[in-house]
C-alpha positions in Angstrom: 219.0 179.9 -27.7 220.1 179.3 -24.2 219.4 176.6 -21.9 219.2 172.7 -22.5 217.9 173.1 -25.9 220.2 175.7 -26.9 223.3 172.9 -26.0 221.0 170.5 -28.4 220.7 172.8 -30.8 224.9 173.0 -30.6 225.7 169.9 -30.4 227.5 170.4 -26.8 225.1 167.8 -25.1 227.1 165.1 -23.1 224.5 162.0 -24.1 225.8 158.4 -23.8 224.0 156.8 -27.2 227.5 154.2 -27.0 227.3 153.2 -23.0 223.9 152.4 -23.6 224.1 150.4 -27.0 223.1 147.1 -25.3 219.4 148.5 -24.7 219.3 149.9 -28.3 220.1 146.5 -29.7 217.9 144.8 -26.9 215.2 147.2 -28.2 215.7 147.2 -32.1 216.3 143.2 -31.9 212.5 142.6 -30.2 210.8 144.7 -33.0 212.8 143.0 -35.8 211.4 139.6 -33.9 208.1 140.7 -33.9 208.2 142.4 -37.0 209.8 138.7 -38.4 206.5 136.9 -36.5 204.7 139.4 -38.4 205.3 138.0 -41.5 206.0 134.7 -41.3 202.2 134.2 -39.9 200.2 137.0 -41.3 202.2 138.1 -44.3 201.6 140.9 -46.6 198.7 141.5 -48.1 199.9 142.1 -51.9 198.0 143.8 -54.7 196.8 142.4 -58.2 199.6 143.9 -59.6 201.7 141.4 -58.0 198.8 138.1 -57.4 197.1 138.6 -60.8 193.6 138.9 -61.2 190.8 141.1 -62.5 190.4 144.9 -61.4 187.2 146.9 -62.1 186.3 150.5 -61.5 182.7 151.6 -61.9 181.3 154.8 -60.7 178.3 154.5 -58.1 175.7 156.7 -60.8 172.4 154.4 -59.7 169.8 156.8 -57.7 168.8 154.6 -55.4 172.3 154.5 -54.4 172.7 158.4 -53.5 171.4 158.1 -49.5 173.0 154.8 -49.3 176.3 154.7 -47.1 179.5 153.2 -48.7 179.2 150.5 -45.7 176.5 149.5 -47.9 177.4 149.5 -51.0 180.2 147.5 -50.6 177.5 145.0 -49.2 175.3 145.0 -51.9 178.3 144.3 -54.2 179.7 141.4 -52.4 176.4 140.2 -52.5 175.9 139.9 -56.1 179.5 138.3 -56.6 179.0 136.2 -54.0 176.8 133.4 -56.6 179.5 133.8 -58.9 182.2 132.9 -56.8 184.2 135.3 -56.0 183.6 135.6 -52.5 187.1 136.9 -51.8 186.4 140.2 -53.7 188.3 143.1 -52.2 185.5 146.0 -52.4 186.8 149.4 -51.6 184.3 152.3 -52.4 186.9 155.8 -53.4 185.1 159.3 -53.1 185.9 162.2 -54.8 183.9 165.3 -53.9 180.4 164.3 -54.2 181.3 161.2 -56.8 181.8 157.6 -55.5 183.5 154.9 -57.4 183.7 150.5 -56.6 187.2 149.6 -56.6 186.9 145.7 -57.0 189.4 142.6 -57.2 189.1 139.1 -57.7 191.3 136.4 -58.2 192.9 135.7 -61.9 189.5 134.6 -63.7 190.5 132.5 -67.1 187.0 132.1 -68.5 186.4 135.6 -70.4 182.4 135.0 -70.1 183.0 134.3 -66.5 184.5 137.3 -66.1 182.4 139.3 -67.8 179.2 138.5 -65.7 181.6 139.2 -62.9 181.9 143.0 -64.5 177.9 142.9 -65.1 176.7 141.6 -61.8 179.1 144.7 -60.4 177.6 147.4 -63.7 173.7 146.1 -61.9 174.5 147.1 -58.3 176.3 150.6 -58.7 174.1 151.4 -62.4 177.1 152.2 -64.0 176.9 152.2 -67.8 179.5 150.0 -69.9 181.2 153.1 -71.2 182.1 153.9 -67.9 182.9 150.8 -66.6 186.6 149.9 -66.2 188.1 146.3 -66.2 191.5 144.8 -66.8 192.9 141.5 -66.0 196.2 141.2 -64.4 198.2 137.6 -64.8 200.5 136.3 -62.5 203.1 136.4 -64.7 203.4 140.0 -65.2 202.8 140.2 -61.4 206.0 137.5 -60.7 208.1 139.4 -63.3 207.2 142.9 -61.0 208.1 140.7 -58.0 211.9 140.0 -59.1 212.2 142.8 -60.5 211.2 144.3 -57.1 214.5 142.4 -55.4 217.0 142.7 -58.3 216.7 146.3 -57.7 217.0 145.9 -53.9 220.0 143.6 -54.4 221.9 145.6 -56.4 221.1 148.6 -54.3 222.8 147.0 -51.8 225.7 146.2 -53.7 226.3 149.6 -55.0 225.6 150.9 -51.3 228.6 148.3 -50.3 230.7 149.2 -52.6 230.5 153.3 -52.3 230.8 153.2 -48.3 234.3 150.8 -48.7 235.5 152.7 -50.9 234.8 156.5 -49.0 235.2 155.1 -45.5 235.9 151.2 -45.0 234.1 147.9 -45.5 233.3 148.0 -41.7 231.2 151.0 -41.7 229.7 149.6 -45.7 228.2 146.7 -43.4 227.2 148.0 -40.3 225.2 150.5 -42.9 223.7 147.2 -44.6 222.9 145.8 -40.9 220.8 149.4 -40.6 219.0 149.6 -44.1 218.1 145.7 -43.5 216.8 146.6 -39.8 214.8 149.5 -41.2 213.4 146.7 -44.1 212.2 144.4 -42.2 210.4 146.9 -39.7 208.6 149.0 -42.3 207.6 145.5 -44.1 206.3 143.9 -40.6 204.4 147.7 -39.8 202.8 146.9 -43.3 201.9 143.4 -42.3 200.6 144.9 -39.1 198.2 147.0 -40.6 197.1 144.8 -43.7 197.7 148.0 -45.8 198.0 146.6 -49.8 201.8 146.8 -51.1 201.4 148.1 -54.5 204.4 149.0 -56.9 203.8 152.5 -55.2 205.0 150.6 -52.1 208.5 149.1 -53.5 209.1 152.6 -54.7 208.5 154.1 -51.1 210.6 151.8 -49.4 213.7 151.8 -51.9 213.5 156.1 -51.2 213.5 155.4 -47.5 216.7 153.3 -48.1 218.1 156.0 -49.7 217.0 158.4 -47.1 218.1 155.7 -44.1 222.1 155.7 -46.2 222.0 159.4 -46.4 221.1 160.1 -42.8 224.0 157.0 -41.7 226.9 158.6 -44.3 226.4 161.9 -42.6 226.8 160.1 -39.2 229.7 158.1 -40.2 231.5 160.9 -41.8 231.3 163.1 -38.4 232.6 159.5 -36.5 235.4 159.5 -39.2 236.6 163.1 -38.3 236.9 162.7 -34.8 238.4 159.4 -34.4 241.0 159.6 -37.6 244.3 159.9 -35.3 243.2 158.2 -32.4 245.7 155.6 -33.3 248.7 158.2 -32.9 246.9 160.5 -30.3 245.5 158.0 -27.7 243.5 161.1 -26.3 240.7 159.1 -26.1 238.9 155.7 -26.6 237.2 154.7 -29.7 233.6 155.0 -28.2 234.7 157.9 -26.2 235.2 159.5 -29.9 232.5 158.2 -32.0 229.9 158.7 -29.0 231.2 162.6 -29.3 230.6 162.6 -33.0 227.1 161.4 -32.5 226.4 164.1 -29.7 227.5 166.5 -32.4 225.9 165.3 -35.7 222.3 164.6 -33.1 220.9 168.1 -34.0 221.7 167.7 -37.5 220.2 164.7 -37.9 217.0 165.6 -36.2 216.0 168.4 -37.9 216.8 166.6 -41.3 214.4 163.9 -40.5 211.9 166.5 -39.1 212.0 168.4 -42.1 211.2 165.2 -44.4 208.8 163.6 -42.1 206.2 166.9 -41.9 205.2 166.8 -45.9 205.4 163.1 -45.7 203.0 163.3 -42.7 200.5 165.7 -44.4 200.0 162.7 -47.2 199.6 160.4 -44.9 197.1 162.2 -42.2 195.6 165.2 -44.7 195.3 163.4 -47.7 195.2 159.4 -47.1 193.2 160.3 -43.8 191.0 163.2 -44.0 190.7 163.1 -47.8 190.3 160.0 -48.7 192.9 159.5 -51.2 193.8 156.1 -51.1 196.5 155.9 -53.9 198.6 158.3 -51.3 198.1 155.6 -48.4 200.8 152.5 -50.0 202.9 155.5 -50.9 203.2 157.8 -47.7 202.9 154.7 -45.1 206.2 153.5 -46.4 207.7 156.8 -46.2 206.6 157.6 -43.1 207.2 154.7 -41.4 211.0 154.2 -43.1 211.7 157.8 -42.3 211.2 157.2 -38.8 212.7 154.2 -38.8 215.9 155.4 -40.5 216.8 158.3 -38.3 216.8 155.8 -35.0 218.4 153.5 -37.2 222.0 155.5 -38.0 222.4 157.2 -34.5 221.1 154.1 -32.2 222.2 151.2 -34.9 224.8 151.7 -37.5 227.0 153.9 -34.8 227.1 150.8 -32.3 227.5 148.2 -34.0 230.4 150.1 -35.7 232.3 151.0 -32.5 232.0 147.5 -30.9 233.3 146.1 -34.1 236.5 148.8 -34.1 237.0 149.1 -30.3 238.4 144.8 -31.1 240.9 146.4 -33.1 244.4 146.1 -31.8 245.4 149.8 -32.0 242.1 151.0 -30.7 242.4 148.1 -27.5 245.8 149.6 -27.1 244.4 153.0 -26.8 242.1 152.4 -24.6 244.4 150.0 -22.5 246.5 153.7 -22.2 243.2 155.6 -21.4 242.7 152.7 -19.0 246.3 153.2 -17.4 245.6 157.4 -17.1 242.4 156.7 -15.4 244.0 154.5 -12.7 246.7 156.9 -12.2 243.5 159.2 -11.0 243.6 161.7 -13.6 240.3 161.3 -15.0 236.6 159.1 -14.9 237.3 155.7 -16.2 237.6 155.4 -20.2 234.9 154.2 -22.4 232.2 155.9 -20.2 230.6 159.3 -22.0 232.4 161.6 -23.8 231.7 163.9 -20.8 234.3 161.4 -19.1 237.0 160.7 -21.6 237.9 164.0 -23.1 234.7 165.1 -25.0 234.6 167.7 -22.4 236.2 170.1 -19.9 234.9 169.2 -16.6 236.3 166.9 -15.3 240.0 166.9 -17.3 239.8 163.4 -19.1 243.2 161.3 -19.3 244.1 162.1 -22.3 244.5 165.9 -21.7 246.0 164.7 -18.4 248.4 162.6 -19.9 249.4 165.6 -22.5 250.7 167.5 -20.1 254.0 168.4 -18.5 255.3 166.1 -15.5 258.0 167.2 -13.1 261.4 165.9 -13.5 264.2 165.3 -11.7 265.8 168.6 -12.4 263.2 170.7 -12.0 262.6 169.3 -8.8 266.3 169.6 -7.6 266.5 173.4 -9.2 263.0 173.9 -7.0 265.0 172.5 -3.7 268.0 174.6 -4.5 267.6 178.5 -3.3 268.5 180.7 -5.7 272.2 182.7 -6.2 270.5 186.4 -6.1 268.3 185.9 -3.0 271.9 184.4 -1.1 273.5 187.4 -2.3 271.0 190.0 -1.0 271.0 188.4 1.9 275.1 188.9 2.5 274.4 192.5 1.2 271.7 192.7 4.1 273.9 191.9 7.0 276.7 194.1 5.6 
C-alpha cells in the first residue's frame, strides 16, 4: 500500500491531534452542553421496567383487522382505552412475517378490575383470545430497585476502572480515562434523549459494554503514549506533546480499524434488523452500541490523549524539557518545540532539536588541530624542493 493511505495504514502520518486540542475540547465541550440541555428539559423516556405499570401483548387475529394498516390499529386501540383512562398508552404494533402483535403500556394501575377491563377493551379491538393474551404489571418498586442497581454497577465500574489504570500506568492517565468514559456517557444518554428511543434494561447493558469498549480503545492509546515518552525526563529529545502526539499518530490505524471492525455487526442490528426488519427489541440494544462505539473511538485519540498531555506537560521535569527543546530551537537547529511531531523529532525532515542537540560540537582543539597544517604534508614539501 503506497501513497497517503499506505503512511495511515503505517502509522508514519505527521497529524497534529495535540496542537489542535483546544478545538477538540471546544467541539466535545458544545455536544456535552447540548447533550446536558437534552436532558435536563426533555429527559429520557424510560420503560415500565423502570416507571412501573401494566404491559400487554395481544396478537392482532380479528379479520377485519387483516387490510387494516398498523397506523390504524394503533388508533383504534387508543380509542378504546381512551374512556378508561389511560390516554397515555404507549401503543407500538411488532410484525413478524405475516403476524402482528399490540405492544401496550399504561401507567401502574392498582385496581385489578380496572385493569382488567384495560386488558379486555385491548382483547375487543385486536380479537385476540384470553389464552393468547399477555399482561403483567410492573411496580415501581421493582423498577427503583433496577434503577440503583443500574448506578451501583456504574459506580463501581468506575472505581475498578480507577483503580486498574493507577496501578498499570498512573492516577493521571486513571482520570483523564474517567473524564473520557463520562464524556462518552453523557453523549450516548443525550443521543437517546434526542431520539425518545425507550431505555430498557437492554439499554444499561449496552452502554456499560460501550464503557468497556471506550477503556479498551483509551488503555491501548495510553500504553503506546507510555512507550514513547518513558525517558523523556533523562533524554530531553523531545517535548511531552511532541511524544504523546507521535504515539497517537502511531496507535491512529490501530485504533480505526478496531472500532471499524466492532461498529459493522453493530450497524447491521441497528439498520438490517431494528430498521428493515422490524425488530424492535434490537433497537434499545444496538442504538447504545452504536452510538457509544462511535463516541468512544473519538473519545481516547481527541479526549483522554489531551487532557493527559496538558496535565503532564505542568510537570516540572517535562517544563524543563521542553524549556531545553525551547533553547535548541532558538539556537536554529530545529521548528520550534511543542509543534507536530513532524517538528520536534517525530521525524527526519527537518532534524528536530533534540537530534541536533545529540550531536557532536567542535571544540577547541579540534579547531586548533584543523588551523594547524599537518607534519607529513611540511615534510613532502622540503622533500619537493630538494
Amino acid at each position: 500500500m503506497t501513497g497517503s493511505l499506505g503512511r495511515i495504514y503505517r502509522g508514519e502520518t505527521n497529524i497534529d491531534f495535540l496542537g489542535r486540542r483546544k478545538l477538540w475540547f471546544t467541539l466535545s465541550s458544545i455536544v456535552v452542553l447540548l447533550c446536558l440541555g437534552l436532558l435536563v428539559g426533555r429527559g429520557l423516556n424510560y420503560g415500565i421496567e423502570f416507571v412501573g405499570g401494566v404491559s400487554i401483548q395481544a396478537p392482532v387475529s380479528g379479520p377485519e383487522l387483516e387490510s387494516v394498516s398498523d397506523a390504524d390499529v394503533v388508533t383504534r386501540v387508543a380509542d378504546a382505552l381512551d374512556p378508561l383512562g389511560a390516554s397515555d398508552a404507549q401503543i407500538q404494533v411488532f410484525r413478524s412475517g405475516a403476524d402482528r402483535t399490540v405492544n401496550v403500556q399504561t401507567e401502574e394501575v392498582a385496581d385489578p378490575e380496572e385493569q382488567a377491563r384495560v386488558v379486555s377493551a385491548v382483547r375487543d379491538v385486536t380479537g385476540a383470545s384470553v389464552a393468547d393474551t399477555n399482561n403483567q404489571r410492573i411496580g415501581s418498586e421493582w423498577g427503583n430497585e433496577i434503577t440503583s442497581k443500574a448506578i451501583r454497577a456504574l459506580v463501581i465500574f468506575m472505581l475498578v476502572i480507577l483503580v486498574f489504570i493507577s496501578w498499570r500506568f498512573e492516577w493521571k492517565m486513571a482520570v483523564a480515562a474517567l473524564i473520557a468514559l463520562t464524556h462518552d456517557l453523557l453523549i450516548t444518554a443525550g443521543i437517546y434523549s434526542l431520539v425518545g428511543f425507550e431505555v430498557t434494561p437492554s439499554t444499561v447493558i449496552a452502554i456499560l459494554t460501550i464503557l468497556g469498549y471506550s477503556l479498551y480503545d483509551t488503555v491501548v492509546v495510553f500504553d503506546k503514549v507510555e512507550e514513547d515518552t518513558s525517558a523523556l525526563a533523562t533524554t530531553g529529545r523531545m517535548t511531552y506533546q511532541g511524544a504523546a502526539n507521535l504515539a497517537l499518530n502511531q496507535v491512529f490505524m490501530r485504533s480505526l480499524n478496531t472500532s471499524l471492525a466492532t461498529l459493522l455487526p453493530v450497524a447491521a442490528l441497528l439498520f438490517v434488523g431494528a430498521g428493515l426488519l422490524g425488530a424492535e427489541t434490537l433497537k434499545d440494544l444496538s442504538l447504545a452500541l452504536f452510538v457509544g462505539l462511535v463516541i468512544g473511538a473519538y473519545s481516547s485519540i481527541f479526549v483522554a490523549t489531551p487532557v493527559l498531555s496538558l496535565w503532564k506537560e505542568r510537570e516540572p521535569k517535562y517544563r524543563n524539557v521542553r524549556a531545553k527543546v525551547l533553547r535548541e530551537a532558538q539556537r536554529g537547529r530545529s521548528a520550534p518545540a511543542g509543534a507536530a511531531p513532524g517538528a520536534v523529532g517525530a521525524s527526519v525532515r527537518p532534524p528536530a532539536p533534540e537530534m541536533a542537540a545529540a550531536s557532536p560540537r567542535p571544540t577547541a582543539s579540534t579547531s586548533r588541530s584543523a588551523s594547524r597544517p599537518q607534519a607529513g604534508s611540511k615534510k613532502a614539501k622540503r622533500r619537493k624542493r630538494r
